[in-house]
N, C-alpha and C positions, 0 to 999 in steps of 0.2 A: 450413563446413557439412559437413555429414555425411553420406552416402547412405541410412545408415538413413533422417532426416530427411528428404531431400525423396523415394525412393521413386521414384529413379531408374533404381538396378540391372536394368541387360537392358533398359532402353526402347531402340529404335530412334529418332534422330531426322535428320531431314536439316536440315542449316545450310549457308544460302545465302550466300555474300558473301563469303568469304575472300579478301584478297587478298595479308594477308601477316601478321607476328606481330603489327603493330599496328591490325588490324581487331578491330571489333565483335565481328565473327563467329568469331572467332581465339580472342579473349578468350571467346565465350558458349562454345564446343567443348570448352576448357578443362576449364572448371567442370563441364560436363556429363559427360567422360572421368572425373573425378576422382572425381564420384560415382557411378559406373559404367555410365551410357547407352555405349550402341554406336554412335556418332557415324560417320556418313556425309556428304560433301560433295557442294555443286553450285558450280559457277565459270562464271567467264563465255566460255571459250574454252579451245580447246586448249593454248595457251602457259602460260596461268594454272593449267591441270590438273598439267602437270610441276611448275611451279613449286609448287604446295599437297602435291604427293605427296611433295616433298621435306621436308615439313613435319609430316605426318600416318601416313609409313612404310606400313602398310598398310590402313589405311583406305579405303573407297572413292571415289573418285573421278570426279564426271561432270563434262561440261560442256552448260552450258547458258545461252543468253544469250536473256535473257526479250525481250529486243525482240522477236525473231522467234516467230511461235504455233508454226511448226513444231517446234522445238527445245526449246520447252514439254511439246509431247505426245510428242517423241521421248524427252526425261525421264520423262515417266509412264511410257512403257512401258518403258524400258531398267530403270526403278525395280522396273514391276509382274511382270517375266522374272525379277527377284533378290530382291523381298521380297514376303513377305508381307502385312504390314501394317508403320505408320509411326504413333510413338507420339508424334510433336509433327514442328514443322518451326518453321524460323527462318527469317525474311524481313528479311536485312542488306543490302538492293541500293537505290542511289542515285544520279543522276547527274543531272549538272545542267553545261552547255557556260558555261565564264567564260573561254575562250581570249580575247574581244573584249574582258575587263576586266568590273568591274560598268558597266550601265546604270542611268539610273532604267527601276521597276518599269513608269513608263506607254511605255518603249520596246522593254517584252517583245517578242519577235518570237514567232507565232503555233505556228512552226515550232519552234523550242526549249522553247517551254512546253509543248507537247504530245508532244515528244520525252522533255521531262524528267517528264511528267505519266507516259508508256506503262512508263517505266523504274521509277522510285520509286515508283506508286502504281499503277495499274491493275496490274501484275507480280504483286498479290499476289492480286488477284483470280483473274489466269489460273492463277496455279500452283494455286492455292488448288481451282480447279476441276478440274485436269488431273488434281488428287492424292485428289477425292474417296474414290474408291472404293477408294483403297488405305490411307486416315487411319485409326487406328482408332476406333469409336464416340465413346470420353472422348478424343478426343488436343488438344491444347494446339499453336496455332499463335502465334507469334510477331515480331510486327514491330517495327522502329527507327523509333523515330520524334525529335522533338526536344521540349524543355522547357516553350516556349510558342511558340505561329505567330500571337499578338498584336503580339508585338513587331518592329517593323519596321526591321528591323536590313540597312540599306542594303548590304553586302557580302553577305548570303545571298542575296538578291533573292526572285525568283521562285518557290524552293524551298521558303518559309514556308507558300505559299496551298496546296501540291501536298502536303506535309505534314498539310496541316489536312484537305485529302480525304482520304490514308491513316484519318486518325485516324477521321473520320465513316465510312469506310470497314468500321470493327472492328464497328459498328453492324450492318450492313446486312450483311458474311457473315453475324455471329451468328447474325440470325434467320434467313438463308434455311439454312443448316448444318439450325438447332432442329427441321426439317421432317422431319428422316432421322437426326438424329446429336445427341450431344451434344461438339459439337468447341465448342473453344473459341475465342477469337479476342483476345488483347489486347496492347499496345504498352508497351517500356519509353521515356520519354520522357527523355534525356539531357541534361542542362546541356554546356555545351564540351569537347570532346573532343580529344586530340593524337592524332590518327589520321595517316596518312598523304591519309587523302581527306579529311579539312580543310585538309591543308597547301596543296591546289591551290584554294582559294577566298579570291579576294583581299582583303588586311587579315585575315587569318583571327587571324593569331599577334597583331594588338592585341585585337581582341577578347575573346580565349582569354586573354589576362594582364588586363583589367579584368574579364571572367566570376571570373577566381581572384579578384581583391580583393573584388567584388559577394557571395561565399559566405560562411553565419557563418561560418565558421572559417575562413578568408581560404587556403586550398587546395581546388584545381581540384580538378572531379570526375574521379576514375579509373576506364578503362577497365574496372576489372576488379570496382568496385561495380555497374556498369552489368550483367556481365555474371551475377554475384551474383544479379538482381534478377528477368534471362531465366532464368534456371534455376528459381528458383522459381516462376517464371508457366508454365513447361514442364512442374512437377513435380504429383504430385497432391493437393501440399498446398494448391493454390492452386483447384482444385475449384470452390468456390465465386464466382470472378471470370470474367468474360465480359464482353466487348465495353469493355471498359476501359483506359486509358492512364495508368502509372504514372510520373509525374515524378521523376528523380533527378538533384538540380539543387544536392545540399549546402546548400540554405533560401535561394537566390540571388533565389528570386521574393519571398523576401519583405524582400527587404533593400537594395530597392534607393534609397531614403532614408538610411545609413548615414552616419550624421556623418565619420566618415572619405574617405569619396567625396566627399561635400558637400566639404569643407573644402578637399580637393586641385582638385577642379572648379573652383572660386571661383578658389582662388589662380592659377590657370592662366589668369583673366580677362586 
């Protein structure tokens, strides 16, 4: 991609989630540097701030961890003291406690679901708000989301359902934004990822090698189409989408009948 094409050059945007080369948000910063946004960070802690600035040289760098409201708003404003306006934002934050192993879904505890619910999905709301007034009018916000949250894939657990509110989510800013703004609001939805934050969710790495045989062309999706996909939902070429969730999943939803799957399944009786 090109920066003439997506009409990047000189935007401001702030990307949330970095947490090292093989994040999401690592890989969307990239793409966004290369076609000449001025890419700014948020992280989750002081530790994590050294560690991204060792990465990003002089870039800015804040910390902010969304559990707490106050450190929401103390972003806004350390944001609204240095810029002026902010021409997109990326929402790469997730978390979900599998230290106890997976359970079944009906032994969710009330206290994790909502821990993981405040993290992954309400986050984007608060920042979403904190950052009103400093968005610009057309700006393009952007969240992570996953492929499908139909499928109940026993080692993600609980993360599927809090997913699927993110995603119903992009709805519901859009129109309350439409009142004052033309901000945007849509989701790249990723098939299996080698992230470093997959690596901690149990059985991840079988999964992630039957996701690669499940795609037509029998290779995993790469971090760096995913991140392809943010940029142009960042960009102004994408104008015309709101409140929408783009699946990039290499045709894996649709192949999951795949004579070759069949045949190894069977044999495995």
């Amino acid at each position: 991609m090109s920066a003439d094409f997506l009409q990047l050059a000189g935007k401001r945007i702030l990307v949330m989630g970095v947490a090292n080369r093989k994040s999401v948000a690592w890989h969307i910063s990239r793409v966004l540097a290369e076609a000449g946004a001025e890419v700014i960070y948020a992280v989750r802690n002081e530790a994590r701030r050294e560690q991204v600035r060792q990465l990003v040289g002089d870039a800015a760098v804040f910390a902010c961890d969304v559990e707490f409201e106050d450190q929401i708003d103390r972003l806004a404003r350390e944001l609204s003291e240095r810029y002026d306006v902010l021409h997109g934002l990326v929402h790469s934050i997730a978390f979900a406690d599998y230290e106890d192993g997976v359970q079944p879904f009906h032994e969710t505890t009330k206290r994790a679901f909502l821990r993981a619910f405040d993290i992954s999905c309400f986050s984007l709301v608060a920042v979403s708000n904190a950052l009103k007034e400093l968005l610009a009018p057309d700006a393009s916000v952007v969240t992570i989301s996953i492929s499908t949250t139909r499928m109940a894939s026993e080692n993600y657990g609980y993360m599927a359902p809090i997913k699927a509110a993110l995603d119903s989510s992009l709805a519901f800013l859009a129109k309350s934004f439409s009142r004052f703004s033309e901000v945007r609001f849509n989701a790249v939805a990723p098939g299996l990822l080698k992230t470093s934050a997959s690596a901690g969710i149990p059985g991840y790495v079988d999964s992630y090698l039957y996701a690669e045989q499940a795609t037509l062309r029998k290779r995993a999706v790469q971090t760096e189409e995913v991140a392809n996909v943010a940029a142009f939902l960042l960009s102004p070429r994408s104008s015309g989408m709101n409140a929408q969730r783009i699946v990039v999943d290499a045709g894996m939803s649709t192949n999951y009948f795949d004579a070759g799957l069949i045949r190894m399944v069977l044999r495995g009786q």
